[in-house]
BAPARO-695930 format. One line per 3 residues: number of its first residue (from 1); their letters; for each residue x, y, z of C-alpha. Coordinates in steps of 0.5 Angstrom, whole numbers, always signed. Each point is the difference from the previous one (the first is absolute). Layout:
<semars>
NUM) A) X/Y/Z; ... .
</semars>
This chain:
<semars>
1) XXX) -56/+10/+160; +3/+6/-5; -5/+3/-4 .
4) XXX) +4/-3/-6; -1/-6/+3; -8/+1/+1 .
7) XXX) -1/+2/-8; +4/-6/-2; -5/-4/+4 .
10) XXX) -6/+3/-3; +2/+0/-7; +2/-8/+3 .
13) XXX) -8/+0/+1; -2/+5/-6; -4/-4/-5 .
16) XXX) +2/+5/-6; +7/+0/+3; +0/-8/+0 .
19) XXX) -2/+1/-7; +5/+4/-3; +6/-5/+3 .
22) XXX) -5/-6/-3; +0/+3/-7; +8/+3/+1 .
25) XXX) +2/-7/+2; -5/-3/-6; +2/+4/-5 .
28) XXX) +7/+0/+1; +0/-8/+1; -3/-1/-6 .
31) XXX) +5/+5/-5; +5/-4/+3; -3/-6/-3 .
34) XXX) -1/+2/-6; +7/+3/-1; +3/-6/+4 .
37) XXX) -5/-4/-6; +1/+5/-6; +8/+0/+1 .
40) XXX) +0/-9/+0; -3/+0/-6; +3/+5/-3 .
43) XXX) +7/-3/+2; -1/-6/-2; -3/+2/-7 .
46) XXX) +7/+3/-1; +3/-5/+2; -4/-4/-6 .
49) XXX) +2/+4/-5; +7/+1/+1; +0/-8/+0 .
52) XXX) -2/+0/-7; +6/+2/-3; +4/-2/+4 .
55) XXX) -3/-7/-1; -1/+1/-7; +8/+1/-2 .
58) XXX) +1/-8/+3; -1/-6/-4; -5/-5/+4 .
61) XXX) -4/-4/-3; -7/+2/+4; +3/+8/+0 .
64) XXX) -6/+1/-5; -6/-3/+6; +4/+5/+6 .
67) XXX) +0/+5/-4; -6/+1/-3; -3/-3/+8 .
70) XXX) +4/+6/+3; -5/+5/-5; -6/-4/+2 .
73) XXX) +3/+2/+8; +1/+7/-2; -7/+2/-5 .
76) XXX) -3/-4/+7; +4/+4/+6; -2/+6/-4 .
79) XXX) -7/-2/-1; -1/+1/+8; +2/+5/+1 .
82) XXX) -4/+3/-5; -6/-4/+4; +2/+2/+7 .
85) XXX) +2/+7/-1; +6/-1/+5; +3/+6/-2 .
88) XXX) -6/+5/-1; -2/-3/+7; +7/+0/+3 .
91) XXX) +0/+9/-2; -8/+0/+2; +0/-3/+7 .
94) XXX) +7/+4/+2; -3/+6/-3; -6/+0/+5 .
97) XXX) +4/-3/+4; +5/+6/+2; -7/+5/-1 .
100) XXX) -2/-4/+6; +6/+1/+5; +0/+8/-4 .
103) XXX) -7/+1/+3; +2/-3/+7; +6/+3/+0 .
106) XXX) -4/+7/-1; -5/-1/+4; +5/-1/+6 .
109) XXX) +3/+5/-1; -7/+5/+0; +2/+3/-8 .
112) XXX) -4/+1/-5; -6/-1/-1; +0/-4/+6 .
115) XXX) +2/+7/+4; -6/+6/+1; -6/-6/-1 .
118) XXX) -6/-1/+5; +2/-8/+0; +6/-2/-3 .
121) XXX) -1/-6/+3; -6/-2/-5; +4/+3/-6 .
124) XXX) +5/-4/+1; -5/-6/-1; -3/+3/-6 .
127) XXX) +7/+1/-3; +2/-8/+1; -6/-2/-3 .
130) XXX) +0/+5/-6; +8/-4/-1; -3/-6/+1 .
133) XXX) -6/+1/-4; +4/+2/-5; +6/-5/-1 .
136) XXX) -7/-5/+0; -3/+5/-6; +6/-1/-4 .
139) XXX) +1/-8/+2; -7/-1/-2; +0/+4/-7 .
142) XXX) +7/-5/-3; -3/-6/+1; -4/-5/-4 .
145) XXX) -6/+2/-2; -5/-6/-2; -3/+1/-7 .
148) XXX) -8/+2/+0; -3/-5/-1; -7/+1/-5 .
</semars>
């Protein structure tokens, strides 16, 4: 067996390792999500809208009901994606995304701060859960809070 081959097997094995690939595989399945998500309901809100006038012009008897439907949908779709966050989790999750494979990328290619250090093995774990940590911080600070209740 090769050398690159037996470090690709350890890093198979390799806890921290498998957690870096779990987190980069999560993070980057869920910014797809919420862009996948984000740009269906921003796709069909502008559909929507440019309907209105369109229908508007023509002369049916029940035109007033579609239309004003059609604004219903729109002030809906617009509502979840304020409630959902689609857009701001898709640009978070990518973020953190790319500074996971940025870290793993750094640390395989023994730079800085991974060169020079006693254990960068152990940095390297601090750093994922200082990223996820992170990403978790600013998740948890936008959502909904419940009213203090006296």
């Amino acid at each position: 067996m090769s050398t690159a081959q037996a470090n690709l097997s350890d890093r198979n094995s390799d806890p921290i390792f498998e957690r870096l690939e779990d987190q980069i595989a999560w993070y980057d399945r869920k910014s797809l999500g919420s862009q996948q998500k984000y740009k269906r309901i921003k796709i069909a809100e502008i559909v929507a809208a440019a309907a209105i006038p369109f229908l508007s012009s023509l002369k049916f008897s029940h035109l007033v009901t579609v239309t004003g439907g059609l604004g219903v949908v729109i002030t809906v779709l617009e509502g979840l994606l304020h409630l959902n966050q689609y857009q701001e989790n898709w640009i978070a999750y990518r973020s953190t995304c790319e500074s996971l494979k940025h870290e793993k990328y750094t640390y395989l290619g023994k730079a800085s701060p991974y060169a020079n250090v006693a254990d960068p093995h152990a940095l390297l774990a601090e750093r994922i859960e200082s990223l996820v940590s992170q990403e978790h911080a600013k998740w948890a600070s936008v959502q909904p809070q419940e009213p203090h209740k006296d």
